[in-house]
C-alpha positions in Angstrom: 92.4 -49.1 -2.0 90.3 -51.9 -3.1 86.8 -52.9 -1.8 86.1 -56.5 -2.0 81.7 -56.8 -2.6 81.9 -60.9 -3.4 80.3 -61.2 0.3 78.2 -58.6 -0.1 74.4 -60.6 -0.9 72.8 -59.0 -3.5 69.7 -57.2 -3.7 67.5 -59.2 -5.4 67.2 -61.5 -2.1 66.1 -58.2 -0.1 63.5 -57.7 -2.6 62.2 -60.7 -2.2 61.9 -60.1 1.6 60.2 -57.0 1.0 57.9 -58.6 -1.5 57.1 -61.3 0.9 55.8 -58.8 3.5 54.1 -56.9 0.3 52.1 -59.7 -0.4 51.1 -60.3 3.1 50.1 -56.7 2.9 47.9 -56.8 -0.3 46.3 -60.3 1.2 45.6 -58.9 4.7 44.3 -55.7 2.7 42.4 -58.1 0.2 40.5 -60.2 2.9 39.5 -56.9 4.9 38.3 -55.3 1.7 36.3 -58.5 1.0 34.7 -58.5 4.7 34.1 -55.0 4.3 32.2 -55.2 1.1 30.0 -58.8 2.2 27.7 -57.7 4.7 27.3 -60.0 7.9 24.3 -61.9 7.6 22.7 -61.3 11.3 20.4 -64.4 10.7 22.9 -66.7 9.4 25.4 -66.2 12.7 22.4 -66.3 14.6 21.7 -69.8 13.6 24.8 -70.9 13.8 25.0 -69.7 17.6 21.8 -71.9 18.0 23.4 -74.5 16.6 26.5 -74.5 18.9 24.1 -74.2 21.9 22.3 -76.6 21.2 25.1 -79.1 21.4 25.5 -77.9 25.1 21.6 -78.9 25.7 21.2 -75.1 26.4 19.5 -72.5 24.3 20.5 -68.5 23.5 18.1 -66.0 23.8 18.7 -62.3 22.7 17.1 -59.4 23.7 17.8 -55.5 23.9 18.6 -53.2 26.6 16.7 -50.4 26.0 17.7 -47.8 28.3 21.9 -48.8 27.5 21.0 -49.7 23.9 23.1 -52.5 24.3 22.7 -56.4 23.4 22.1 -58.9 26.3 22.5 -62.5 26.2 21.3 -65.4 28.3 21.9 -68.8 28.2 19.3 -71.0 29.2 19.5 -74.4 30.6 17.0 -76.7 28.4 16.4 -79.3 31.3 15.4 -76.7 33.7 14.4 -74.1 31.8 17.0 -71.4 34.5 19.3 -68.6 33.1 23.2 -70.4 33.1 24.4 -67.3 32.2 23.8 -63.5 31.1 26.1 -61.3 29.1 26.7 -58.4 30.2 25.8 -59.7 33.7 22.7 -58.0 35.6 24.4 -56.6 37.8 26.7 -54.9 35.8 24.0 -53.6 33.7 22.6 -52.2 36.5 25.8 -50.3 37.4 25.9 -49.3 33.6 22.5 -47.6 34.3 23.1 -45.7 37.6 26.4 -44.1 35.7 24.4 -42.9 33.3 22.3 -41.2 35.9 24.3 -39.6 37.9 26.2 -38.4 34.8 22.9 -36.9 34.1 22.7 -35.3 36.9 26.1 -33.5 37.0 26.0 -32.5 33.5 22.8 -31.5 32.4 21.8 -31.8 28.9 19.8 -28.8 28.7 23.3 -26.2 29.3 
């Protein structure tokens, strides 16, 4: 019995497939690496933000929730000087802060 292998590809060509997706690999691996090792430079995106907003005729302003310890962001309207838009949203925050409470309240920290 004979086996005829003339339409069977070669392997060199699945290699190459493999080395494709290798390479991919060590890039992806390579640029994470690379962002890992740079730190972000708060300022820098910060500015850049400005920048953006600016072009909208509206301005950013940052600030800190202290009792979430979360970021808040609102965009201000430059004309008249009102919120546009706050991220998280009040009201949300506000829900944010009562689950905390009442999670207080059923498990106490003290136990």
């Amino acid at each position: 019995m004979a086996l005829d292998v003339s339409s069977i590809q070669s392997s060199p060509q699945v290699s190459r497939e493999g080395s494709r997706y290798a390479q991919a690999a060590a890039a992806e691996a390579a640029a994470a690496q690379q962002a890992a090792a740079a730190p972000m430079d708060l300022q820098q995106a910060v500015r850049d933000l400005q920048q953006v907003s600016a072009a909208f005729n509206t301005r950013l302003s940052f600030s800190l929730n202290e009792k979430l310890g979360q970021v808040v962001v609102k965009v201000i309207d430059n004309d008249t000087d009102t919120i546009v838009r706050e991220i998280p949203p009040s009201e949300l925050q506000h829900v944010y802060e009562r689950i905390r409470e009442v999670i207080g309240l059923l498990f106490d920290k003290s136990a």
